[in-house]
Each structure stands twice: as structure tokens, then as C-alpha cells.
KEKE-3310 file (N, C-alpha, C; in steps of 0.2 Angstrom, whole numbers, plus 5000, padded with zeros to 4 digits):
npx = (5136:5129:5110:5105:5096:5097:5111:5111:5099:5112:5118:5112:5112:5127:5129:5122:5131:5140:5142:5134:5142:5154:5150:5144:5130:5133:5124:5114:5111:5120:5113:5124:5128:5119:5118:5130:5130:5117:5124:5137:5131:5118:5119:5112:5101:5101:5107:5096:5087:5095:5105:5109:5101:5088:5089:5079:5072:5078:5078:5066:5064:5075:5066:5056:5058:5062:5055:5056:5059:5071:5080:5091:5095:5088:5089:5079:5071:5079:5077:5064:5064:5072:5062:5052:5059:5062:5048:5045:5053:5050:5034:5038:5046:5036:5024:5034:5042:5054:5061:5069:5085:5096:5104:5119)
npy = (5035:5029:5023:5005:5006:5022:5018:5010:5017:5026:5019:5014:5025:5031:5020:5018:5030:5026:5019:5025:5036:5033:5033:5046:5056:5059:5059:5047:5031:5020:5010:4999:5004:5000:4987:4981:4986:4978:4967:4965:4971:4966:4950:4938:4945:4945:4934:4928:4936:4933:4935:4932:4923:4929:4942:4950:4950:4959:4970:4975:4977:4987:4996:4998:5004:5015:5029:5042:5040:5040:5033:5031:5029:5037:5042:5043:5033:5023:5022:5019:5005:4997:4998:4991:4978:4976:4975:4963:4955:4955:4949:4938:4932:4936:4924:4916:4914:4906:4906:4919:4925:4921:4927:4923)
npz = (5155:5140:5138:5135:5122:5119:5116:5107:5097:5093:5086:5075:5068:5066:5057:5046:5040:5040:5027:5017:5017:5005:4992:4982:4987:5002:5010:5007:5002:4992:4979:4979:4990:4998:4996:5002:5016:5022:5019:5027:5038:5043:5041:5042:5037:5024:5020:5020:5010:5000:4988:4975:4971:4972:4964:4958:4969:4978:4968:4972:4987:4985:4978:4986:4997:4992:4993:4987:4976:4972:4966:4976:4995:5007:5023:5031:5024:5026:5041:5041:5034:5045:5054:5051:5046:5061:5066:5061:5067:5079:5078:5075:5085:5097:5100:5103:5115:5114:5104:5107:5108:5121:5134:5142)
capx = (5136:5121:5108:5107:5093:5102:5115:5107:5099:5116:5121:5107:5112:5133:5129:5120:5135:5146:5140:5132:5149:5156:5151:5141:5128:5137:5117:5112:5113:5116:5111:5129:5130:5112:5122:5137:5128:5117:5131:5140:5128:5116:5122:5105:5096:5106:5107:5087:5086:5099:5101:5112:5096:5084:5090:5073:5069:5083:5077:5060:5066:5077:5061:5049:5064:5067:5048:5055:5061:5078:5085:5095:5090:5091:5091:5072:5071:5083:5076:5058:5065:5075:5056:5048:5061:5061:5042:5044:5056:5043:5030:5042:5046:5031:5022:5038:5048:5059:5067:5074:5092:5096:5110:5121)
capy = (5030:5029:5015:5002:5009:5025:5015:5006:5022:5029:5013:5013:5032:5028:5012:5022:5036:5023:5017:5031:5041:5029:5036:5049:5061:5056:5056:5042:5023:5020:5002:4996:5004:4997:4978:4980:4987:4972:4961:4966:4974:4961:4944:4934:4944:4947:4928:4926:4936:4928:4944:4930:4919:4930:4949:4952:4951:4962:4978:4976:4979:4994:5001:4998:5009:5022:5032:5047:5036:5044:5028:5029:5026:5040:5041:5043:5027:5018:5019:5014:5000:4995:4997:4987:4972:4975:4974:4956:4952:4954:4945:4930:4928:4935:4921:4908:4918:4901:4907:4921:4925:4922:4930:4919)
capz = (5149:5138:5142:5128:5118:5116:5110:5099:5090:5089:5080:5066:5063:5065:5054:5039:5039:5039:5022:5013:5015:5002:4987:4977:4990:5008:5016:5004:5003:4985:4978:4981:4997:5003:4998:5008:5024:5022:5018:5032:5045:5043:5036:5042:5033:5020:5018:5020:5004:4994:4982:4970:4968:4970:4964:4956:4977:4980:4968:4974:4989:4986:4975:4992:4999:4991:4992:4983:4968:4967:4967:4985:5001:5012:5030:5034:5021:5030:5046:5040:5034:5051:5058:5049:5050:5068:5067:5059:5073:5086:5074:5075:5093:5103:5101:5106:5120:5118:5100:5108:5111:5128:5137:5146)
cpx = (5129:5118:5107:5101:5096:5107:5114:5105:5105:5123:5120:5110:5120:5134:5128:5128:5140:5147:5138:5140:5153:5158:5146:5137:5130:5129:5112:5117:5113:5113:5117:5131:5125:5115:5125:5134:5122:5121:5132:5138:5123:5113:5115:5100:5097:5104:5099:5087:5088:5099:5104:5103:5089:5083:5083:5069:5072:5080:5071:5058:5069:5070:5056:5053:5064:5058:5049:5059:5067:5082:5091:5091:5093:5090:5082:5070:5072:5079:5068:5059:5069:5067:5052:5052:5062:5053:5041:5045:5051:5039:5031:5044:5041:5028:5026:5042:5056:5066:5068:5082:5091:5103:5112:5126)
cpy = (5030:5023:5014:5005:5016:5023:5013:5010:5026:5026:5014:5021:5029:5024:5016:5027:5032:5022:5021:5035:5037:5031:5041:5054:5056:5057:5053:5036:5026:5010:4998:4997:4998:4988:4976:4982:4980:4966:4959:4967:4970:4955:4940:4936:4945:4939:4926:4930:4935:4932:4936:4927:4923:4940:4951:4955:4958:4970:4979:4979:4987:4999:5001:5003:5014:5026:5038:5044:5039:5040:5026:5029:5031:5039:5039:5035:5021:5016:5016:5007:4995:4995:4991:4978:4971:4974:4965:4952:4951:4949:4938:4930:4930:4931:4914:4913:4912:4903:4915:4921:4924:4923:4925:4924)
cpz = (5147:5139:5134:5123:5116:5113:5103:5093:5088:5084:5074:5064:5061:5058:5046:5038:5036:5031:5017:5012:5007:4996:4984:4983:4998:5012:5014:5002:4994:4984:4980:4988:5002:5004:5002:5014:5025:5021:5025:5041:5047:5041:5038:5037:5026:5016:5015:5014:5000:4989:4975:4965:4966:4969:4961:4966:4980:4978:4970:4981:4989:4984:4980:4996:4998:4988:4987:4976:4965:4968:4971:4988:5007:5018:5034:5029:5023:5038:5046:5039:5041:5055:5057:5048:5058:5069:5068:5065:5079:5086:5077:5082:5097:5104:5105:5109:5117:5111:5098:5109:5119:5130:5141:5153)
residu = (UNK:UNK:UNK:UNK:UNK:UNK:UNK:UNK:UNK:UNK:UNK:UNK:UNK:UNK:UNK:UNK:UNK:UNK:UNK:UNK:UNK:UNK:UNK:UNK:UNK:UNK:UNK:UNK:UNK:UNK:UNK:UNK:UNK:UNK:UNK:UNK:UNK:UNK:UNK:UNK:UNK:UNK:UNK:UNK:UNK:UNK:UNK:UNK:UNK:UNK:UNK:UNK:UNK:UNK:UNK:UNK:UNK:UNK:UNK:UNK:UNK:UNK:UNK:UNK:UNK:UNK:UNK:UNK:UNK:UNK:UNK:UNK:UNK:UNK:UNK:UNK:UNK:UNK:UNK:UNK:UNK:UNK:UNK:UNK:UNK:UNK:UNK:UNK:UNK:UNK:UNK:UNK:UNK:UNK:UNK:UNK:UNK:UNK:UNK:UNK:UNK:UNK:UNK:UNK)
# end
């Protein structure tokens, strides 16, 4: 059995295929795909950006995204971006161990 960080990266790839397949180049997020795997794949933060209220947030986003400006979001894209919310994540609980998740 893989130990959990293997899992985990063979999530974030999993996770991307799952969505990219959907429509148009099957190893790119397009704008609609990049919504719905936030939507779906991560609703906190999904919600934190609030695409309804604040869509001008949303393509500024996909445009800090998408480096080779072909308006999707490929794989190497994708995972930049999974680093750099995981960076934040850090940001925000090293200093307070307490607003971690705790396993019960």
C-alpha cells in the first residue's frame, strides 16, 4: 500500500485528469473545467473566492495560471498552483498549531 503522501500526489494528478478529460485538449483545464474542479474538488476555497461576487477575482486568477497564455491550465500550471495554496496553508497554521484539523 502507498504511504499517504504518495497518495496524495497520485490524487492531485488523478484529480486534474479527472477534469481536463471533459472537454477540448484532454491534458488542459479549460476555464470551465478549472470552475468545476474548484467547485467540487475544493469548495472552501472555492467559496473564499466567491467567483459570483467577485469574477473579475476569478480570471485574474486563471490569467496568474495560465503562464503560457493559452488560456487553459495545464498540468505543470495546475500543480504550481496546488503549491502555492499549500504554501498559504502553512502560512496560516504554523504560527497556531491549534487551527489545525485534528484526527480523532
Amino acid at each position: 500500500m502507498a504511504c499517504p503522501l504518495e497518495q496524495a500526489m497520485a490524487l492531485m494528478v488523478t484529480t486534474f485528469h479527472k477534469y481536463s478529460a471533459k472537454e477540448g485538449d484532454k491534458y488542459k483545464l479549460s476555464k470551465a473545467e478549472l470552475k468545476e474542479l474548484l467547485n467540487k474538488e475544493l469548495p472552501e476555497i472555492w467559496l473564499f473566492l466567491n467567483p459570483q461576487k467577485y469574477f473579475a477575482e476569478f480570471k485574474r486568477l486563471m490569467m496568474d495560471l495560465d503562464h503560457n497564455k493559452d488560456s487553459e491550465v495545464d498540468f505543470k500550471e495546475y500543480v504550481c498552483f496546488l503549491a502555492c495554496i499549500t504554501m498559504g496553508f502553512n502560512e496560516f497554521f504554523k504560527d497556531d498549531p491549534s487551527k489545525q484539523h485534528r484526527r480523532k
